[in-house]
C-alpha positions in Angstrom: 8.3 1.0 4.5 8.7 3.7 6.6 9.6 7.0 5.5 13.0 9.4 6.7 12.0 10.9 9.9 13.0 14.5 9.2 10.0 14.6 5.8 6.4 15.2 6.6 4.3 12.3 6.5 0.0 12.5 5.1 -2.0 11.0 7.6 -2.8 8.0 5.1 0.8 7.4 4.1 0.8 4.1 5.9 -2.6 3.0 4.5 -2.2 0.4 1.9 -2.4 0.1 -1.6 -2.8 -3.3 -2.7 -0.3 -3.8 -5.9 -3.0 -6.7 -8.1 -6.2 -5.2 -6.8 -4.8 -1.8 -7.7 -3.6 -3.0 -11.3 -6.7 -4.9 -11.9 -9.1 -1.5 -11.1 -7.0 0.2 -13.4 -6.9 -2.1 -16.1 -11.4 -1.5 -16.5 -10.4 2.2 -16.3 -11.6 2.7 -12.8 -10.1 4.3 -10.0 -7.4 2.2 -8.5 -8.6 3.7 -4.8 -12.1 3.0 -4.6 -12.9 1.3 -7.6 -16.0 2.8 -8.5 -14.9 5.8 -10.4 -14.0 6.5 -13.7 -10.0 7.2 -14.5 -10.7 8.9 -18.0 -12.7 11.7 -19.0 -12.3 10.9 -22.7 -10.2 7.6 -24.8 -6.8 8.7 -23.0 -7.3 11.5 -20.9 -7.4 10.9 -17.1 -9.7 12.6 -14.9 -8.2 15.2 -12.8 -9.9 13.2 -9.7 -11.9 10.3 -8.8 -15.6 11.3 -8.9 -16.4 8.9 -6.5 -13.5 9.2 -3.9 -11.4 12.4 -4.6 -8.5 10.5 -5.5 -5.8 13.2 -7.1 -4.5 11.8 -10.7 -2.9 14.9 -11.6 0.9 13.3 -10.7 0.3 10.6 -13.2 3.2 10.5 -15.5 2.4 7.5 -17.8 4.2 8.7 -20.9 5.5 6.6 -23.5 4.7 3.0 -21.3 1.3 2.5 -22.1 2.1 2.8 -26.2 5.3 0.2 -25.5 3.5 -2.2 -23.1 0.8 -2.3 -25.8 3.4 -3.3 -28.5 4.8 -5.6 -26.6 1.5 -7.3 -25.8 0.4 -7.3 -29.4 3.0 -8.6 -30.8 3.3 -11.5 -28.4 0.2 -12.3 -29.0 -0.8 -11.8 -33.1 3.1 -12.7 -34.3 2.7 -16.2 -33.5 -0.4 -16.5 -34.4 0.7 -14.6 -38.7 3.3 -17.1 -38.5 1.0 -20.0 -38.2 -1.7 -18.9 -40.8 1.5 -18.2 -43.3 3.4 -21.6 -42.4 -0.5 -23.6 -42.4 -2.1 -21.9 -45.3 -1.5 -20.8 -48.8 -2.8 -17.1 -49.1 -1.1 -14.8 -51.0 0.7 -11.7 -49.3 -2.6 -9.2 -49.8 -4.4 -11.4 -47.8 -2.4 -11.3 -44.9 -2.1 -8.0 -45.1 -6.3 -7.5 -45.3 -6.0 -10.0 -42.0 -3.8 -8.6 -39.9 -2.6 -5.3 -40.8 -6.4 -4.2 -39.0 -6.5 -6.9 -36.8 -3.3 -5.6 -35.3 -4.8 -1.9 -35.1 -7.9 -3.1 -33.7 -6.2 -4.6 -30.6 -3.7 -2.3 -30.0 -6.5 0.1 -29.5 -8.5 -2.2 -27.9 -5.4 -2.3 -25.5 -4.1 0.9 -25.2 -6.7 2.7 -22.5 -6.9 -0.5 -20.3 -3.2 -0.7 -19.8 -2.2 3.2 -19.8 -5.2 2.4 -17.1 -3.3 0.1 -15.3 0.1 2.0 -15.5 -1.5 5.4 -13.4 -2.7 2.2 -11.2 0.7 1.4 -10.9 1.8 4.6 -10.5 -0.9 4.9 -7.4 -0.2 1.5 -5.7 3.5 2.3 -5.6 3.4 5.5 -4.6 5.3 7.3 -7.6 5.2 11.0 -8.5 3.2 12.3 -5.9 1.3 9.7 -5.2 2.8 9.5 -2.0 0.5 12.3 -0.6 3.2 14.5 0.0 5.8 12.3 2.0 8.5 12.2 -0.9 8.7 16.0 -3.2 8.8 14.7 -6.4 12.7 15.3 -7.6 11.4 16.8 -11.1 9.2 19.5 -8.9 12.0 20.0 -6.9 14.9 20.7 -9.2 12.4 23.5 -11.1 12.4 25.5 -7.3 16.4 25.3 -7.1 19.2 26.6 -9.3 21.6 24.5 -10.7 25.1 24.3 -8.9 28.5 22.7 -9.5 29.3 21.9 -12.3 25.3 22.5 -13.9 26.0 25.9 -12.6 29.5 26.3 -15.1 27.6 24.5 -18.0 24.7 26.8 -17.9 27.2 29.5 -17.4 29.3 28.7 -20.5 26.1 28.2 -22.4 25.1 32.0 -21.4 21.9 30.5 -19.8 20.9 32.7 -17.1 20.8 30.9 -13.5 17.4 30.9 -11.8 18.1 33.2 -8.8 15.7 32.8 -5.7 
């Protein structure tokens, strides 16, 4: 993976970034680089940098994945296992609900830091939203430096937006 000749390139752009290694050091909340630092400063927060290693996590843009990813996981894992107890047992409807209505909230949360952990990893290893050390401008950072044109321009113009001017 090279990069277009005519963008500036980070001295470390072509070191790699192993994808599982990278996942798995994220997933125990440490720093996908080295490992040995912490990712978060407090339950979701990420650090601003590795302590150990320096590593920038200020371009992390994990969002709404880590909340979904967690459902999905969840779900997978505790519907099966409600639909056994109901099918195998004969407890009444509270006694599901004393089961797994906190069972469910217990691992989600459980779950939640180690895989928004693992998304930033992600994030990292692939080189997304300025991860890239500077080789690729970030088309979100970009469009905020440059005024809309075309037909943006007319749509902000019919809306009485002002245009950005440089």
């Amino acid at each position: 993976m090279h990069p277009p000749a005519d963008r500036t390139i980070s001295p470390d752009f072509e070191s790699r970034r192993p994808l599982v290694r990278s996942l798995a050091r994220g997933f125990v909340c440490g720093c996908p680089n080295c490992g040995r630092g912490a990712l978060f400063r407090a339950f979701l927060k990420p650090v601003a940098a590795c302590p150990v290693c320096g590593e920038d996590f200020t371009h992390q843009r994990a969002d709404d994945a880590p909340p979904y990813i967690t459902i999905v996981i969840v779900g997978h894992v505790l519907v099966p296992l409600m639909l056994t107890a109901q099918i195998a047992t004969d407890w009444p409807s509270i006694v599901h609900l004393a089961i797994w209505l906190p069972l469910t909230a217990a691992f989600a949360m459980a779950l939640l830091q180690p895989v928004k952990g693992a998304v930033v990893a992600l994030q990292w290893a692939l080189r997304m939203h300025g991860f890239d050390g500077g080789a690729f401008p970030d088309p979100a950072e970009v469009a905020l430096d440059h005024p809309p044109t075309g037909a943006a321009a007319r749509r902000s113009a019919a809306r009485g937006a002002p245009l950005n001017e440089p």
